[in-house]
NUNUSE-231294 format. One record per residue (C-alpha): residue number from 1; residue in one letter; x, z, y. Coordinates in nm, 4 decimals, decimal comma. Example, Ala and Ser with C-alpha at 12.3 -4.5 7.8 and 13.67 -1.06 7.14 Angstrom:
node nr=1 rest=a px=1,2300 pz=0,7800 py=-0,4500
node nr=2 rest=s px=1,3670 pz=0,7140 py=-0,1060
# end
This chain:
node nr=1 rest=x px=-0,2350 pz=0,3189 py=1,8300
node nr=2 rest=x px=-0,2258 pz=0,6716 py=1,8486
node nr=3 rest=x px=0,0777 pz=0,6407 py=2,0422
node nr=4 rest=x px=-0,0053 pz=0,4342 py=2,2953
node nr=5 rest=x px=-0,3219 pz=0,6806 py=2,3396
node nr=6 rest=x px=-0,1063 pz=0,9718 py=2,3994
node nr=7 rest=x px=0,1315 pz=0,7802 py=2,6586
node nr=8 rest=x px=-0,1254 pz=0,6297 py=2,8604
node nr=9 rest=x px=-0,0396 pz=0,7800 py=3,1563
node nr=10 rest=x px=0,3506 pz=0,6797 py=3,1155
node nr=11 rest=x px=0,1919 pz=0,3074 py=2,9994
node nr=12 rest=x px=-0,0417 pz=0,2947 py=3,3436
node nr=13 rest=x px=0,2590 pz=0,4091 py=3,5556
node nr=14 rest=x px=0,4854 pz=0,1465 py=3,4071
node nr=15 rest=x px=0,1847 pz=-0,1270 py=3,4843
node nr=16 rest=x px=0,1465 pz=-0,0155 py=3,8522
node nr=17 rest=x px=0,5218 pz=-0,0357 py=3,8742
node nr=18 rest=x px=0,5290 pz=-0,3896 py=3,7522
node nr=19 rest=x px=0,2348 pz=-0,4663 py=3,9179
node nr=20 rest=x px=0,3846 pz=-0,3129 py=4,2763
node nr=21 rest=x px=0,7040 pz=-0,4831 py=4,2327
node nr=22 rest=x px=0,5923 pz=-0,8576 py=4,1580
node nr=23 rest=x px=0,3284 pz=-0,8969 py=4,3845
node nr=24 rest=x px=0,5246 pz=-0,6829 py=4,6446
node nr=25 rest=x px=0,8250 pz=-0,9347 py=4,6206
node nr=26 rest=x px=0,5558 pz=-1,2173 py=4,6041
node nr=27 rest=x px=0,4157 pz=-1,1317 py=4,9353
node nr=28 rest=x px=0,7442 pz=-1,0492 py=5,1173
node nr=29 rest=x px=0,8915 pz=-1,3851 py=4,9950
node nr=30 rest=x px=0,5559 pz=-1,5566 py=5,1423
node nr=31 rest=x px=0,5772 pz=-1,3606 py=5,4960
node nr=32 rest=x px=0,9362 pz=-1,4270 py=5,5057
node nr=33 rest=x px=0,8621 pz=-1,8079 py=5,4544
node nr=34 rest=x px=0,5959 pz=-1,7617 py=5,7667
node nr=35 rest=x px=0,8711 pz=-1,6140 py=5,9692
node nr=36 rest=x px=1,1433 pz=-1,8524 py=5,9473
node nr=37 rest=x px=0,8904 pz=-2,1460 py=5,9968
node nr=38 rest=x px=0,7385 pz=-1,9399 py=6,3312
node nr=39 rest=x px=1,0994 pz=-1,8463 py=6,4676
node nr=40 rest=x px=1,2005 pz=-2,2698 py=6,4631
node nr=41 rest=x px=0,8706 pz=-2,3293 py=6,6277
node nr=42 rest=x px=0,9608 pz=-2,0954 py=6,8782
node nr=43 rest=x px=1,3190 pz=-2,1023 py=6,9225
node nr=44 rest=x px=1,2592 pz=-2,2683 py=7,3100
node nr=45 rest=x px=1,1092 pz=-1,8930 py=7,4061
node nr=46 rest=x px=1,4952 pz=-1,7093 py=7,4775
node nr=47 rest=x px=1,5042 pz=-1,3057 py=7,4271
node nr=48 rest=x px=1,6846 pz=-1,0919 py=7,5721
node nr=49 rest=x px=1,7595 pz=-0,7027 py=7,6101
node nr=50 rest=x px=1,9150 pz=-0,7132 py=7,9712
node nr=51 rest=x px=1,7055 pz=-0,6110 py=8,2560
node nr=52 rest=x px=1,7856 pz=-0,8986 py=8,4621
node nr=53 rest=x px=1,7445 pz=-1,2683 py=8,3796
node nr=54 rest=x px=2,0683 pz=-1,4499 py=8,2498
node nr=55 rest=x px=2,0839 pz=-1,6383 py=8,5339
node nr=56 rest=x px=1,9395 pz=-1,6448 py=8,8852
node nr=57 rest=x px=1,5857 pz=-1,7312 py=8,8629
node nr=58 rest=x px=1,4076 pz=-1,9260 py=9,1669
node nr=59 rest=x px=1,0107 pz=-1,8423 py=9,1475
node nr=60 rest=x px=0,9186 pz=-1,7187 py=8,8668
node nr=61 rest=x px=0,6035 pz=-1,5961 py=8,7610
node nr=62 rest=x px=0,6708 pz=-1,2906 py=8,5530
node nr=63 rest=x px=0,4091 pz=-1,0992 py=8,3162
node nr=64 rest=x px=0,4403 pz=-0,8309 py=8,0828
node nr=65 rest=x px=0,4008 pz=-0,9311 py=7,7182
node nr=66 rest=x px=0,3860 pz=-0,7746 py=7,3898
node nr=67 rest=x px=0,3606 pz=-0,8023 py=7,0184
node nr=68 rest=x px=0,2523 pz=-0,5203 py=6,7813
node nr=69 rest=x px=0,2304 pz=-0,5378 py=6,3753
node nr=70 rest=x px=0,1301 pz=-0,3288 py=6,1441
node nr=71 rest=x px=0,2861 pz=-0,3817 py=5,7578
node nr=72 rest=x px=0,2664 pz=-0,1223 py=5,4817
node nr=73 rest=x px=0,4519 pz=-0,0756 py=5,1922
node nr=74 rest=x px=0,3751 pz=-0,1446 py=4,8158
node nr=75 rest=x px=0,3789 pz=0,0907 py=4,5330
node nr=76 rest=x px=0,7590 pz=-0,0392 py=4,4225
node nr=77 rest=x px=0,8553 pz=0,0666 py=4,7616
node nr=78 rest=x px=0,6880 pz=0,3998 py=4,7420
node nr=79 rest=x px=0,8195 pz=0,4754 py=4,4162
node nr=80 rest=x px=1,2052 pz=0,3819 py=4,4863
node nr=81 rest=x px=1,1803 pz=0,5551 py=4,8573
node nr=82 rest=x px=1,0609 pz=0,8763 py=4,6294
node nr=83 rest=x px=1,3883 pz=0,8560 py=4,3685
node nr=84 rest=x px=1,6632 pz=0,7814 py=4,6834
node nr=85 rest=x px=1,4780 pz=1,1092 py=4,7750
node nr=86 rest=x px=1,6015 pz=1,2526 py=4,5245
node nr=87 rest=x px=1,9690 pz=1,1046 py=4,4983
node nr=88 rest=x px=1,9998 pz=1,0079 py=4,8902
node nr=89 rest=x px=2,1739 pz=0,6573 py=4,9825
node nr=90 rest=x px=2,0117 pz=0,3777 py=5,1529
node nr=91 rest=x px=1,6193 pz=0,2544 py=5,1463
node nr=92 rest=x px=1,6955 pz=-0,0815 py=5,1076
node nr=93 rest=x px=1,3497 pz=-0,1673 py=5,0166
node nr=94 rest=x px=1,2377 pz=-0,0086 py=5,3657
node nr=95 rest=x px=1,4784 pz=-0,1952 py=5,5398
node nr=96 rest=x px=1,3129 pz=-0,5428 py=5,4637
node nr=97 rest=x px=0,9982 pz=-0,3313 py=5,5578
node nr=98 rest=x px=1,1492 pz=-0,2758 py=5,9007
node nr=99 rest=x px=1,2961 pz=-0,6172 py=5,9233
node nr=100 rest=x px=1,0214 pz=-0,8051 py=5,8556
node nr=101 rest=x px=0,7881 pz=-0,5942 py=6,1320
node nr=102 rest=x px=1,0473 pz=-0,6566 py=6,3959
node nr=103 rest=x px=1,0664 pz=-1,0347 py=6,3347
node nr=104 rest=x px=0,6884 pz=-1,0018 py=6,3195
node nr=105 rest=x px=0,6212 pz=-0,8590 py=6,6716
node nr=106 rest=x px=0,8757 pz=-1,0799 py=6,8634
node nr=107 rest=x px=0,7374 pz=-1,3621 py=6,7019
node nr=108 rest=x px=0,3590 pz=-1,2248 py=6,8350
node nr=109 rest=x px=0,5385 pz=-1,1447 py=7,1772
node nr=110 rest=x px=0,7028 pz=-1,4903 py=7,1876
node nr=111 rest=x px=0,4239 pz=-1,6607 py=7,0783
node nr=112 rest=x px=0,2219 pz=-1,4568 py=7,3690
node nr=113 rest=x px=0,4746 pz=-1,6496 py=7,6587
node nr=114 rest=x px=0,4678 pz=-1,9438 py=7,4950
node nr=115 rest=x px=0,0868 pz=-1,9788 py=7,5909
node nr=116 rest=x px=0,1539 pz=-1,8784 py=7,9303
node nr=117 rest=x px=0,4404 pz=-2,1358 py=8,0090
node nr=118 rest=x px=0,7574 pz=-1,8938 py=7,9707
node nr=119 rest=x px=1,0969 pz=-1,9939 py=7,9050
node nr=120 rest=x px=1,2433 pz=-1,6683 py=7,8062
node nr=121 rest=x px=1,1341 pz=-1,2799 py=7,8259
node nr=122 rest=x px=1,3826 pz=-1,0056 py=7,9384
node nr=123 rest=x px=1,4190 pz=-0,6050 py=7,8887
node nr=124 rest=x px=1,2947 pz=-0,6454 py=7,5743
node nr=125 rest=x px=1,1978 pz=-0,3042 py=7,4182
node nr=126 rest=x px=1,0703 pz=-0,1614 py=7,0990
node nr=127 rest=x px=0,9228 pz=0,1220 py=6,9466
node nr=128 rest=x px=0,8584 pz=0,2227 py=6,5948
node nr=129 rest=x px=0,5876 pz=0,4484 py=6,4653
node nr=130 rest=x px=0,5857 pz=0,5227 py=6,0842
node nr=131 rest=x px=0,2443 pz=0,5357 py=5,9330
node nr=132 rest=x px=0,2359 pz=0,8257 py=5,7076
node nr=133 rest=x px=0,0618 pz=0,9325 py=5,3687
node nr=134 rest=x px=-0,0906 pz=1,1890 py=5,2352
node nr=135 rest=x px=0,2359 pz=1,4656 py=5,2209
node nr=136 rest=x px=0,4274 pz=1,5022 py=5,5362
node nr=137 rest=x px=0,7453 pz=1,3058 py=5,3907
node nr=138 rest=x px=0,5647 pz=0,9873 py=5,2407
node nr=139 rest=x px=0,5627 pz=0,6779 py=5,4682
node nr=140 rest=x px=0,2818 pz=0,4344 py=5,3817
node nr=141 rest=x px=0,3846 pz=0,1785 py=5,6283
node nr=142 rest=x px=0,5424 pz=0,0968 py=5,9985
node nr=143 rest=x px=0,4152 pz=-0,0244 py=6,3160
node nr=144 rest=x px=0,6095 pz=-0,1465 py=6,5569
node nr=145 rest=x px=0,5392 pz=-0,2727 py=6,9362
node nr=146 rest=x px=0,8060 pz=-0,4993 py=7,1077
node nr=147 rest=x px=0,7244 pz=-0,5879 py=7,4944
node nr=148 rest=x px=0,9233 pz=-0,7192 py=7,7660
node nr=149 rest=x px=0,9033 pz=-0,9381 py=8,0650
node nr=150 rest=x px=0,8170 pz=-1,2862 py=8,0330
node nr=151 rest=x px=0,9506 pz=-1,5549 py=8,3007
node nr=152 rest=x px=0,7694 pz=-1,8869 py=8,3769
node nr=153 rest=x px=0,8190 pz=-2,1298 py=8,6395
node nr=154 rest=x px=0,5857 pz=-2,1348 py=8,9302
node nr=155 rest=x px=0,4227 pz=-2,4715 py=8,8625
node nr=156 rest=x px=0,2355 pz=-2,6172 py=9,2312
# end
């Protein structure tokens, strides 16, 4: 008992750890689920990076539209970005972080023409802003903002 008493500290970090990593994976397995459901509902809505439409477009009726999440990281995440840190390599775990926001905000962007009759948005952008904690290298989670140009016919 006396043992466990001194190593407290060592037993509460192992807890959080556990903790951080199952219901981490738990969630990311859940909003993955959400994702690939969302991306066959909208699979009609076409993406693209080019400036100009794929083909030549009659009347169109073109609007700006965007999609912005916000996801932040568990404490499994936090913990492994800290020891690749230390040894260098690559974050997977904040590459499924990054992944999953991208997906995210076209999905929110797609889903935003959708409602306004659009067959496809072009010069699709992003940007990426990490969310940091409380030391200058820490990153507590990502936002990121994807907007582009959404084309629907002209209905008379």
């Amino acid at each position: 008992m006396q043992l466990i008493l001194d190593n407290l500290d060592v037993l509460f970090f192992v807890v959080l750890f556990f903790i951080g990593y199952v219901a981490g994976r738990w969630n990311e397995r859940r909003h993955y689920a959400s994702i690939r459901k969302r991306e066959r509902e909208l699979a009609g809505v076409l993406v693209f990076s080019n400036r100009f439409p794929p083909v030549a477009a009659a009347q169109v009726d073109s609007r700006l539209v965007s999609g912005s999440v916000v996801i932040s990281d568990d404490y499994f995440k936090d913990v492994m970005s800290g020891l690749y840190s230390l040894f260098g390599g690559r974050v997977r775990s904040y590459e499924s972080l990054i992944d999953r926001a991208r997906r995210e905000a076209v999905l929110r962007m797609k889903d935003e023409a959708n409602k306004l009759g659009a067959e496809m948005i072009i010069n699709v952008k992003f940007q990426t802003f990490a969310i940091g904690g409380r030391n200058q290298n820490s990153v507590k989670g990502v936002e990121l903002l994807a907007y582009g140009t959404s084309l629907a016919p002209v209905r008379r």
